[in-house]
C-alpha positions as a Markdown table, in Angstrom:
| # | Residue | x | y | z |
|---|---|---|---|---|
| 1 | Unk | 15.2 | -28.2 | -81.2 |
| 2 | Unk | 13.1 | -27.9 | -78.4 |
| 3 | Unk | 13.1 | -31.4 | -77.4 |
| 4 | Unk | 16.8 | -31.0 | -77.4 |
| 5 | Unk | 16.8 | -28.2 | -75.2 |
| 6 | Unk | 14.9 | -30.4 | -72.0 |
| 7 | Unk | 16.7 | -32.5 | -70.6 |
| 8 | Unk | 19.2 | -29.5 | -70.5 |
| 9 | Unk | 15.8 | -27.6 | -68.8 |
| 10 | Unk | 15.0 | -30.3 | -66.8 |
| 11 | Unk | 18.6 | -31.2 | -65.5 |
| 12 | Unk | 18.8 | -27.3 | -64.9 |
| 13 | Unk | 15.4 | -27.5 | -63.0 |
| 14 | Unk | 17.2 | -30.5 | -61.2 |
| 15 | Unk | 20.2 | -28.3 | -60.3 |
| 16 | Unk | 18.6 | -25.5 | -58.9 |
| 17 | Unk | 16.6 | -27.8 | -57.0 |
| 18 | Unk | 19.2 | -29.5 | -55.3 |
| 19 | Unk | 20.6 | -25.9 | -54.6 |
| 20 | Unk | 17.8 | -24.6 | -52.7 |
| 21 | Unk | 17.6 | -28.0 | -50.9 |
| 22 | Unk | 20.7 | -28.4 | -49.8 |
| 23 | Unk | 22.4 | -24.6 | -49.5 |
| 24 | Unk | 19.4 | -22.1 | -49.7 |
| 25 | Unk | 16.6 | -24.2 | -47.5 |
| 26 | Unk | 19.3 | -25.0 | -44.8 |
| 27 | Unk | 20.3 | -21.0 | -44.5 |
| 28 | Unk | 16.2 | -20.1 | -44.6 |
| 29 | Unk | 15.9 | -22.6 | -41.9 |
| 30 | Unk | 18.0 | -21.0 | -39.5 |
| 31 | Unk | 17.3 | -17.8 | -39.7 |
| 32 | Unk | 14.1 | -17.4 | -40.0 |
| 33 | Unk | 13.4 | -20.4 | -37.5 |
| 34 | Unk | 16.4 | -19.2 | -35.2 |
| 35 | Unk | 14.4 | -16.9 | -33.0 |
| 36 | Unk | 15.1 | -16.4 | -30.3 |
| 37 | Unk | 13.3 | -16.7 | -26.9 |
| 38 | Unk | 12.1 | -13.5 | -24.9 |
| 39 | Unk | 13.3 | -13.4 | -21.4 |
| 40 | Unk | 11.6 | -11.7 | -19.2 |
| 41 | Unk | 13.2 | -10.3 | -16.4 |
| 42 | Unk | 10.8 | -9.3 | -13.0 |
| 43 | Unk | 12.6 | -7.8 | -9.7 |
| 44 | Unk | 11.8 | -9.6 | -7.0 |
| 45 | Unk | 10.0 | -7.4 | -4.5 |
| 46 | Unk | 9.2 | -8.4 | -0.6 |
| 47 | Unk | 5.9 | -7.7 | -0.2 |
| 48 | Unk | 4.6 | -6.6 | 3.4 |
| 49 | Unk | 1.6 | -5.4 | 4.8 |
| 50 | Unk | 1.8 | -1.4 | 4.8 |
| 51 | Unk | 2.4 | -1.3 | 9.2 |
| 52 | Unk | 5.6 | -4.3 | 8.8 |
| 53 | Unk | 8.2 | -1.8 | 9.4 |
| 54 | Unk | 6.7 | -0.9 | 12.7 |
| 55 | Unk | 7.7 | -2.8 | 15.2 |
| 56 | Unk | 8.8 | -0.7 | 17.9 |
| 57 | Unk | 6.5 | -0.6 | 20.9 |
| 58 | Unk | 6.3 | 2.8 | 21.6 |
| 59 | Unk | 6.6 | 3.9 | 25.7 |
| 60 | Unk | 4.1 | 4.9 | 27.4 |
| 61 | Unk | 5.2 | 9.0 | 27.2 |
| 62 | Unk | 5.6 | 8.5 | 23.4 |
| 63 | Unk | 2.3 | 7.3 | 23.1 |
| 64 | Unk | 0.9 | 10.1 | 25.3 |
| 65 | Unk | 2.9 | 13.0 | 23.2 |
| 66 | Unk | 1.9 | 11.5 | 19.9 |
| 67 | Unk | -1.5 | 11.1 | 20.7 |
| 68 | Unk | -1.8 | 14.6 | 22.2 |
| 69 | Unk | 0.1 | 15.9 | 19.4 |
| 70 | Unk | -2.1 | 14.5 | 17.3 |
| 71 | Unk | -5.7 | 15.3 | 18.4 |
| 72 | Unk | -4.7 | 18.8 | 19.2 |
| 73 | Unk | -1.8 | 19.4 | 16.4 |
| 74 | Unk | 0.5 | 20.8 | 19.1 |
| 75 | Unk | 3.3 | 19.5 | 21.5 |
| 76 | Unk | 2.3 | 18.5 | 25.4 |
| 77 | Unk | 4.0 | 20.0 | 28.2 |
| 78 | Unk | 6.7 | 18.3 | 30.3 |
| 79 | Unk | 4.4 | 18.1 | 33.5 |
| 80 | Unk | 1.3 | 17.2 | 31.6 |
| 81 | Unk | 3.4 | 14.4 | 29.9 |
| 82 | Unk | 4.8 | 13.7 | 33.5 |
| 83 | Unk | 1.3 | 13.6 | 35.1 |
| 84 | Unk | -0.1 | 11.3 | 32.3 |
| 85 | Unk | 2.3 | 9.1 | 32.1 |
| 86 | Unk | 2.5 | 8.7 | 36.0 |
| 87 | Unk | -1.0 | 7.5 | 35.7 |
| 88 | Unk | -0.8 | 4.9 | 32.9 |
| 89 | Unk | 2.1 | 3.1 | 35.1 |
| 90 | Unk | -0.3 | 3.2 | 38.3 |
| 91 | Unk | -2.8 | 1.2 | 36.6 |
| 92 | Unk | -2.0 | -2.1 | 35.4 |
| 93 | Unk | -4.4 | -2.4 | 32.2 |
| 94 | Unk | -3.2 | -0.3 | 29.8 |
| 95 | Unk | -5.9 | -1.0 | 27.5 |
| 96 | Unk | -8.0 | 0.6 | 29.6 |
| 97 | Unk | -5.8 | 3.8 | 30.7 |
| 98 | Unk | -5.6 | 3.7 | 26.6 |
| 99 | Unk | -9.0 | 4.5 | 26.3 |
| 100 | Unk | -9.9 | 6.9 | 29.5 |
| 101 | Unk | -6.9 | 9.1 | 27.9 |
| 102 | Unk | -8.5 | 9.7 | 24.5 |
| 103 | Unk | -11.7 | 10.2 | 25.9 |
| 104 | Unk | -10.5 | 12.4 | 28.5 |
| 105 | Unk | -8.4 | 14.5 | 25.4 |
| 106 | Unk | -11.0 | 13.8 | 23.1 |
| 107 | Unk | -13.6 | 16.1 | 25.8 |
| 108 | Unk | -10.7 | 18.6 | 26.7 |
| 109 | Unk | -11.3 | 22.0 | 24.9 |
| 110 | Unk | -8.8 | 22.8 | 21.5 |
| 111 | Unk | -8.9 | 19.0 | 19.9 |
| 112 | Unk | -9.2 | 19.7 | 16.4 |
| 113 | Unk | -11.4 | 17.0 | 14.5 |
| 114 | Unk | -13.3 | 17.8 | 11.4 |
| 115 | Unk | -17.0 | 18.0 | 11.8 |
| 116 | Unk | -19.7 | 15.3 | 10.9 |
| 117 | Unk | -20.6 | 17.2 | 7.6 |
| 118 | Unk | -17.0 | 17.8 | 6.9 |
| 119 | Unk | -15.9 | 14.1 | 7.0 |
| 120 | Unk | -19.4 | 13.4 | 5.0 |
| 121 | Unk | -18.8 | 15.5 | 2.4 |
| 122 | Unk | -15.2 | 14.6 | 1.5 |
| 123 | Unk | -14.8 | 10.4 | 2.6 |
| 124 | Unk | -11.6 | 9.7 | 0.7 |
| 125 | Unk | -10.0 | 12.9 | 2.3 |
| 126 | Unk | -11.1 | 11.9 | 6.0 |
| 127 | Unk | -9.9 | 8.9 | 5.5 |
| 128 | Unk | -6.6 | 9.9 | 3.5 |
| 129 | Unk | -6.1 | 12.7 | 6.5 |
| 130 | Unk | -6.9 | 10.4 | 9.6 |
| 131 | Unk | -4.1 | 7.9 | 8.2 |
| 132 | Unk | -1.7 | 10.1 | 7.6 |
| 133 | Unk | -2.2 | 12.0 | 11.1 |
| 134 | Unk | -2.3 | 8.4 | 12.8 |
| 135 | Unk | -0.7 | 5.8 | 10.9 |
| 136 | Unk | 1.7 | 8.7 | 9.1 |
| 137 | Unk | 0.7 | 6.4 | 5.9 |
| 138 | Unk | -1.4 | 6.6 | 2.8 |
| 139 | Unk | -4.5 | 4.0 | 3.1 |
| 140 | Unk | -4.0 | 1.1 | 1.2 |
| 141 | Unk | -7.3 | 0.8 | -1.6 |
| 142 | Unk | -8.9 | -2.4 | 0.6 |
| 143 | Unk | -8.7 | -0.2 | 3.7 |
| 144 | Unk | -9.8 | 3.0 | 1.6 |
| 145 | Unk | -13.1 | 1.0 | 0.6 |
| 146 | Unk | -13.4 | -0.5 | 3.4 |
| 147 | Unk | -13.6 | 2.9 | 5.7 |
| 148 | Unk | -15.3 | 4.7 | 2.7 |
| 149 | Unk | -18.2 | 1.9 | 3.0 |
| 150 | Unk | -18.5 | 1.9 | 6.5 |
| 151 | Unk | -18.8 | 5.7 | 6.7 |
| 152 | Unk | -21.2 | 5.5 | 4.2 |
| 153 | Unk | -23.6 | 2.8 | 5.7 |
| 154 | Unk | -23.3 | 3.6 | 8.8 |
| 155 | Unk | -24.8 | 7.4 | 10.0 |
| 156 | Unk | -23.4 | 7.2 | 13.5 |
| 157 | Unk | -20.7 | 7.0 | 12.7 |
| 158 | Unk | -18.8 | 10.4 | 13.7 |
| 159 | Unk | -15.5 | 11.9 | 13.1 |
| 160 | Unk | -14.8 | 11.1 | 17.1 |
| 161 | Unk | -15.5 | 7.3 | 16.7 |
| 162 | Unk | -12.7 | 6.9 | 13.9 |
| 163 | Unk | -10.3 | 8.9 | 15.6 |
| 164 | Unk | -10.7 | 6.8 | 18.8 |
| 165 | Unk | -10.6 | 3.7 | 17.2 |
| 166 | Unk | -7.3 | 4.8 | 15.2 |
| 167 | Unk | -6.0 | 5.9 | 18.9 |
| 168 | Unk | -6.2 | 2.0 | 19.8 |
| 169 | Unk | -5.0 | 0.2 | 16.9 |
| 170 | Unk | -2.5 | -2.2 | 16.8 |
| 171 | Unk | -0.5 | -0.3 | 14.6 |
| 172 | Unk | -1.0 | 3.1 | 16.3 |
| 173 | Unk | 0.5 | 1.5 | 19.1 |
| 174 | Unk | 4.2 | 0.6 | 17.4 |
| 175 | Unk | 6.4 | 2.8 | 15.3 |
């Protein structure tokens, strides 16, 4: 009886076979191997050095009421501004009117700067403060280390000698 029975088995077997090849494997196929790809979508972003949106020369009496505003943290007077400004246009390097100004305000009584021990006991906050009073910007972290390691190497360096050389930046110099 048994020996009956396989061929029916085997044709059976056969059967199923064909099934799975030819309806079941085809429908595995493309669903599981159907998947599909991940996209990935990125904004496009401009990216610009932290000073590109300055550039606006400013005039001669913005530069001399920023600068005053910011060394003594209050507003200059009209003749003051008037003298100052008078001055820089008499003299044809401004460069150098540039500098005899902040060293002339940096001597003048009332300019608030932090002292030496001050800035050396809190780096990141000088340097965080002194671009935000100057640059009206947070660092960037290349210019953070950069300032934090220089402070930190070199001991004469003082508190007057960052804010003077913030005072003549390029980027001090637009808005």
């Amino acid at each position: 009886m048994k020996k009956a029975n396989q061929p029916l088995l085997i044709q059976q077997a056969f059967g199923v076979r064909h099934l799975f090849l030819f309806v079941l494997f085809p429908f595995l196929i493309t669903t599981i191997g159907c998947e599909k790809d991940k996209l990935y979508e990125v904004n496009e972003e401009t990216i610009l050095p932290p000073n590109a949106n300055k550039t606006k020369l400013k005039t001669d009496q913005q530069y001399i009421a920023i600068l005053y505003a910011n060394l003594f943290q209050t507003a200059l007077s009209s003749d003051d501004l008037f003298e100052a400004s008078e001055c820089i246009q008499s003299i044809g390097d401004k460069d150098l009117v540039h500098e005899v100004l902040i060293s002339n305000y940096m001597n003048k009584p009332g300019v608030i700067l932090p002292t030496n021990e001050e800035m050396r006991a809190n780096v990141d906050g000088f340097i965080t403060e002194t671009y935000n009073r100057f640059l009206v910007r947070n660092p960037t972290e290349a210019e953070r280390q950069y300032f934090k390691n220089y402070i930190n190497t070199h001991p004469n360096v003082r508190p007057e000698l960052v804010y003077f050389s913030f005072a003549l930046s390029n980027e001090y110099q637009y808005y």
